[in-house]
C-alpha positions as CSV (number, residue, x, y, z in Angstrom):
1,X,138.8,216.1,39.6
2,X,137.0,213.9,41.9
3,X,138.0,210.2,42.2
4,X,136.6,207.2,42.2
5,X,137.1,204.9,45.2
6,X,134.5,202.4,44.0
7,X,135.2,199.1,44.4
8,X,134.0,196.2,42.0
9,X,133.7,192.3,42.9
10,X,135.5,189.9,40.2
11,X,135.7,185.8,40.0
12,X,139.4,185.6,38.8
13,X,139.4,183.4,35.3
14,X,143.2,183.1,36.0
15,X,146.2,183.6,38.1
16,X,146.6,187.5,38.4
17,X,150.0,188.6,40.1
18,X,149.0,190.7,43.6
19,X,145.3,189.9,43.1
20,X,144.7,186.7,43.4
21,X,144.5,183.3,41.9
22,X,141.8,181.6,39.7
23,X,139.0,181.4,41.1
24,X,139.1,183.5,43.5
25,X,136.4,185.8,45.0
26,X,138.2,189.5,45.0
27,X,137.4,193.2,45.4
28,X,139.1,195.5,43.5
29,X,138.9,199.1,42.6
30,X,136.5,199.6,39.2
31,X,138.9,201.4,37.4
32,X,141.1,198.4,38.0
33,X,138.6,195.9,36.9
34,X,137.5,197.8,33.9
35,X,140.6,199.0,32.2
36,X,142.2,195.7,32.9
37,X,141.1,193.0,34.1
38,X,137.2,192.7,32.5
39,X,139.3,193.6,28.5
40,X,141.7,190.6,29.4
41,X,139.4,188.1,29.5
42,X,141.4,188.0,33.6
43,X,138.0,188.1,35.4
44,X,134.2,188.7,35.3
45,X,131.7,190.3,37.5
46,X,130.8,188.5,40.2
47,X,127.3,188.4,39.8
48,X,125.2,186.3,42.8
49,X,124.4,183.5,40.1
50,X,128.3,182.8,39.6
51,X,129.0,183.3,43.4
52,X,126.2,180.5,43.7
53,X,127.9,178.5,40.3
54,X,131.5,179.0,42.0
55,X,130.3,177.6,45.9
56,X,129.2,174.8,43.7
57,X,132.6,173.9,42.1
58,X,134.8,174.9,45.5
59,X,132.5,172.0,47.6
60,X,133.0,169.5,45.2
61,X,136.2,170.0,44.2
62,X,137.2,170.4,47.9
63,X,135.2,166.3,47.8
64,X,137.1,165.3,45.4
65,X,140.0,166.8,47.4
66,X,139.1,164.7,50.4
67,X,138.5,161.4,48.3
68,X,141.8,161.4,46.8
69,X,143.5,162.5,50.0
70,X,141.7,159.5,51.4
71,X,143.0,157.5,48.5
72,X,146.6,158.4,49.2
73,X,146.3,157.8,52.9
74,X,145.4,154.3,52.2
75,X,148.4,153.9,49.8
76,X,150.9,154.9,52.4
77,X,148.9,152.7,55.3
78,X,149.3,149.7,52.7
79,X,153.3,151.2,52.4
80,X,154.4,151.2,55.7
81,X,152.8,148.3,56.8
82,X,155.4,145.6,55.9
83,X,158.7,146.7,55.0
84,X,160.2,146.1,51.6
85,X,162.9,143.9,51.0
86,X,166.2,144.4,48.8
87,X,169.1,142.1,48.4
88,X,172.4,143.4,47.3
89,X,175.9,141.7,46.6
90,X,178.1,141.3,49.6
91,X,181.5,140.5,49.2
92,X,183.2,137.6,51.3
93,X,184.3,140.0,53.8
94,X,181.1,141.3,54.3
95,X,182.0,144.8,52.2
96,X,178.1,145.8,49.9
97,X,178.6,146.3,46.8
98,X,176.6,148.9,45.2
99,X,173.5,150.8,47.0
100,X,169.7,151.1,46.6
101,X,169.3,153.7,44.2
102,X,165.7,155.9,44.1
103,X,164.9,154.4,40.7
104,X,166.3,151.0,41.9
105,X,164.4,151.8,45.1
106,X,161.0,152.4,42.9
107,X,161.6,149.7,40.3
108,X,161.4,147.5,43.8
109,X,158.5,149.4,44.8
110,X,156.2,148.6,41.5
111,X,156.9,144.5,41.7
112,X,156.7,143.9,45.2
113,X,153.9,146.5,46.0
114,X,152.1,147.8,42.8
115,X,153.0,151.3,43.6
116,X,154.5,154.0,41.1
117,X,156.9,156.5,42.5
118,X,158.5,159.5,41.5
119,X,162.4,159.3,42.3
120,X,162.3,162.9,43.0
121,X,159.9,163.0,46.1
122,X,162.2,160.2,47.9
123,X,164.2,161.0,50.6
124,X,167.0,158.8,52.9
125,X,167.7,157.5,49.8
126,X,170.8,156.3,48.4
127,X,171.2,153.5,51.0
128,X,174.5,151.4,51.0
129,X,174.3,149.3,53.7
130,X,172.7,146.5,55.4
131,X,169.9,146.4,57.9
132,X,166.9,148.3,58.5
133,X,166.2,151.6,56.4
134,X,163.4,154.1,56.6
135,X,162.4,156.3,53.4
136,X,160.0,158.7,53.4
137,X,157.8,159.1,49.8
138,X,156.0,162.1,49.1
139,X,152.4,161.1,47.7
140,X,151.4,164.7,47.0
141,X,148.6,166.4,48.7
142,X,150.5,166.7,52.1
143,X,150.6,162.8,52.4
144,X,153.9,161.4,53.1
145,X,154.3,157.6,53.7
146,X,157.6,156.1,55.9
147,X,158.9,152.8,54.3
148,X,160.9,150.9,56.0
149,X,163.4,149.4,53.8
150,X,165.1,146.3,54.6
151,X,168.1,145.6,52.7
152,X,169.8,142.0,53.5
153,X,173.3,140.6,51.7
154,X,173.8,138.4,49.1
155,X,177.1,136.8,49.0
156,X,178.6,137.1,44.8
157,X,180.7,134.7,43.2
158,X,183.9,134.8,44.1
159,X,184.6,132.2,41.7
160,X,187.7,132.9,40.0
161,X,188.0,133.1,36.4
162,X,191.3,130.8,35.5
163,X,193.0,132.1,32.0
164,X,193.5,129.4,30.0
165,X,196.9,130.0,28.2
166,X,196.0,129.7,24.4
167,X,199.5,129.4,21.8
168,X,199.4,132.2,19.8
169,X,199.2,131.1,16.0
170,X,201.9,132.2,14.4
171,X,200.9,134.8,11.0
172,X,202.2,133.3,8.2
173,X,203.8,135.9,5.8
174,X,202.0,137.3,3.4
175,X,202.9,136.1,-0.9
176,X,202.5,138.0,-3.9
């Protein structure tokens, strides 16, 4: 029996393990495409009006692409500009209490800069001492913006809380 080593080109509808992903331009063999890939709805034949149809999407979403890139650039320029300032308690021998947390670290971010943050994509964070810190936030799409973090002390009270002896009431007994 003779085979067939005629090959077939497909626009992948979806992700298709050791193929390709969606929207992808492959070649495959025919048997290939029409047994399994054309039944499951996976892919159609890539005629030249859906090559055309497909170079249309891939330049403007590769536009979009660069806009939002561009976008996210500009956030981390306006970032790492000036750094960001954090006060935590300092005791009166100069020991810091506590440290900046990522979500304290974000919560910081949104009031002083207008920025949301995911906690997840920070790193040199948690910082528990004073001076100059740098903490580098992944924006996504490659961009990664290095803010310096300036944490300064803030001395707490070290009033201390006198207890006031109070006379204990005596219970008077219980009548029945």
């Amino acid at each position: 029996m003779k085979r067939s080593h005629r090959q077939v080109s497909l626009i992948l509808n979806e992700d298709v393990e050791g193929v390709g992903f969606a929207g992808a331009l492959v070649t495959v063999r025919a048997g290939y495409a029409r047994n399994n890939l054309l039944p499951k709805s996976l892919a159609v034949v890539a005629t030249p009006q859906l090559q055309a149809e497909r170079q249309t999407e891939i330049t403007k979403a590769e536009a979009r692409r660069e806009k939002e890139v561009a976008e996210r650039q500009a956030v981390a320029e306006s970032l790492a500009a000036e750094p960001l300032a954090v006060k935590l308690k300092v005791g009166p021998s100069g020991r810091v209490f506590g440290s900046v947390t990522p979500t304290e670290f974000v919560k910081q971010v949104k009031t002083q800069r207008k920025v949301d943050l995911d906690p997840k994509k920070l790193h040199g964070l948690p910082v528990a001492g004073l001076g100059s810190h740098t903490v580098s936030a992944k924006l996504g799409l490659g961009v990664v913006a290095q803010i310096t973090l300036q944490v300064t002390g803030e001395k707490a009270l070290a009033a201390k809380t006198e207890k006031k002896s109070v006379p204990a009431t005596p219970k008077e007994p219980a009548t029945t």
